[in-house]
N, C-alpha and C positions, 0 to 999 in steps of 0.2 A: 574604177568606179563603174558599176554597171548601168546600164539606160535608164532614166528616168528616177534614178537616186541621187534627190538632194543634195546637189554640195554642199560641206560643210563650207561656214563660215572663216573667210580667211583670218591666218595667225594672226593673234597678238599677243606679242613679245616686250617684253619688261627686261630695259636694260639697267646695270647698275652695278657699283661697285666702289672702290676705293678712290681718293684724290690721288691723281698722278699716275693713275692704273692705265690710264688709255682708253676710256669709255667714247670718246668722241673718234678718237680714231675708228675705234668697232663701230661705230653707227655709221660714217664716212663709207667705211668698207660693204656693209650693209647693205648702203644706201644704191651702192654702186652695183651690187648685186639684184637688184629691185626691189627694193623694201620702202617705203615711206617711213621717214624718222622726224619723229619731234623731240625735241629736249628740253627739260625743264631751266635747266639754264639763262636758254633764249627765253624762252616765258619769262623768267624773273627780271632780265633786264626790259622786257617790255613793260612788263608791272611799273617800273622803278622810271620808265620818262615822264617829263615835266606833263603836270598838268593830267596824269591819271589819279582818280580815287589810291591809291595804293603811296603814288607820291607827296598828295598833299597828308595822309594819315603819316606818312614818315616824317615829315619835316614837323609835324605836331607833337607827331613822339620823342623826337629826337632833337629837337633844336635845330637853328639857323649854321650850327658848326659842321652839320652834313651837307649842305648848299653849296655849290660851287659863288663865282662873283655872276655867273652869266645867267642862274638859276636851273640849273640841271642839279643833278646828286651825287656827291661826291660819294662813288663807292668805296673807294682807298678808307675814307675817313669810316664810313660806314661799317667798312667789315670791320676796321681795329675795334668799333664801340660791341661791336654784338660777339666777338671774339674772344675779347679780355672781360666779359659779364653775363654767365648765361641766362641772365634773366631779362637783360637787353637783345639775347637772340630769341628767344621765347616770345619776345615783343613781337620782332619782327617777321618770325614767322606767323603768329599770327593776322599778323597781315598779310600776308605775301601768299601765304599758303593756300587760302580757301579760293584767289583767281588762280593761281596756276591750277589747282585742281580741277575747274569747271572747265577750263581751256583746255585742257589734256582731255577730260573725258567731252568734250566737245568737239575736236578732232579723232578719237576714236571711233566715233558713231560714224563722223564722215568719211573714215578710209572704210568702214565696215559696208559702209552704202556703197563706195566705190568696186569694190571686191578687192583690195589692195591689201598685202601683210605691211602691218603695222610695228613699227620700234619708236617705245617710246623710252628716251634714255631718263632717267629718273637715279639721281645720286642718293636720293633721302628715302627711297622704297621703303625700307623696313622701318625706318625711323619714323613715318608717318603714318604706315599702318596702312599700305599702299599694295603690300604684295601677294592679293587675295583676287582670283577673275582673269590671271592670264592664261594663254595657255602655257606658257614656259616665261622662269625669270631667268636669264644670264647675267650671271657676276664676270664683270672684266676685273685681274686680279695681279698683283705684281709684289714683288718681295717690298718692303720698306723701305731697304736702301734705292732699289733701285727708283721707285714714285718720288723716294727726297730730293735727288740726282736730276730727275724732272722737273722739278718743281724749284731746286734748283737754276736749271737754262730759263725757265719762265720768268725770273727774276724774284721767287718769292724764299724769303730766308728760311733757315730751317728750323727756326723758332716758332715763326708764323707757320709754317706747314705742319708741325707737329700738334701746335693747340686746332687745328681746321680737323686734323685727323682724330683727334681727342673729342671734337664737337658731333662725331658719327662712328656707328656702330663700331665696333673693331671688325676688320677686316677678315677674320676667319669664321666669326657668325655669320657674315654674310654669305662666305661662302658654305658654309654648311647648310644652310637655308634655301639657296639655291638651286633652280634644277639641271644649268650645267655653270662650267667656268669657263673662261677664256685667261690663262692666264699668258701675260705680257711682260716677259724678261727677259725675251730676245730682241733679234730683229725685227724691220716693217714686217718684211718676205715671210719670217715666221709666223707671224702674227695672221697674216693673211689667210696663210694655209688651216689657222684653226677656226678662222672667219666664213673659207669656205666647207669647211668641213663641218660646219656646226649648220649652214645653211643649207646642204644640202640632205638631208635629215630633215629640215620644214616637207610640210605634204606639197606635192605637186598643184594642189590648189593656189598656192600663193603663185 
């Protein structure tokens, strides 16, 4: 960069990809590399505790059967109802969806003040209409058996994992959509090597 030329704006990166692909892993690894990462995930479980706007509209939506007895929200119960009805999921993103948005783009501003590259892992990217303003989107990407296999050790069946996969994009649009991939069907150690090779490719600004 020569004297007295503007640095550009440090990255922001849109992570995102398939269930059981390994998207948390990548942002982990990321993160370790210096990157600030937020995830839409943790968003949504912050939405969903007792006693925020987000939770009292669920249990209005949804009945006293998503309730635990302590009055937290029973997510087990929750995702079977929005799972097995896509118009009970439709509900609940619309709830859910318009704070996680403002929260994301409200920690974007503030890695942007900070001069920090920014990853934000986002699973629903395309599905919300989300993948427009970055500078790069990364698909974290894995064959099918092997995400089931995962998803599997996590303890969730592969019944439930297939209609979750069914509730989002198919996974080769995503990647075609995309401006790189990481795909995940080997090992950590592999996985790494294209974590750093994908990072170090960011501008020496971040």
């Amino acid at each position: 960069m020569q004297k007295n030329e503007p640095r550009r704006p440090p990255w922001r990166i849109a992570l995102t990809g398939g269930i059981g692909c390994g998207k948390t892993e990548v942002a982990r690894q990321l993160q370790a590399l210096g990157a600030a990462v937020w995830d839409a995930d943790e968003s949504v479980h912050r939405q969903l505790r007792r006693g925020t706007a987000a939770y009292r509209r669920i249990v209005r939506a949804f009945g006293p059967g998503v309730v635990r007895a302590g009055g937290s929200l029973c997510r087990v119960a929750l995702a079977a109802a929005v799972f097995a009805d896509a118009r009970q999921r439709l509900a609940l993103e619309k709830i859910l969806h318009p704070a996680v948005i403002r929260e994301m783009r409200a920690w974007l501003a503030q890695q942007r003040r900070d001069r920090r590259a920014a990853i934000a892992v986002v699973p629903l990217l395309f599905e919300v209409g989300l993948a427009h303003g970055w500078d790069a989107v990364v698909c974290v990407a894995a064959d099918e058996g092997v995400a089931l296999r995962r998803l599997r050790r996590r303890g969730v069946a592969t019944a439930d994992a297939r209609r979750r996969m069914a509730a989002q994009w198919p996974l080769a649009r995503k990647v075609q959509r995309s401006d790189a991939v990481i795909w995940n069907n080997g090992t950590r150690r592999q996985l790494a090597a294209q974590v750093k090779k994908f990072w170090a490719c960011c501008p020496e600004e971040n």
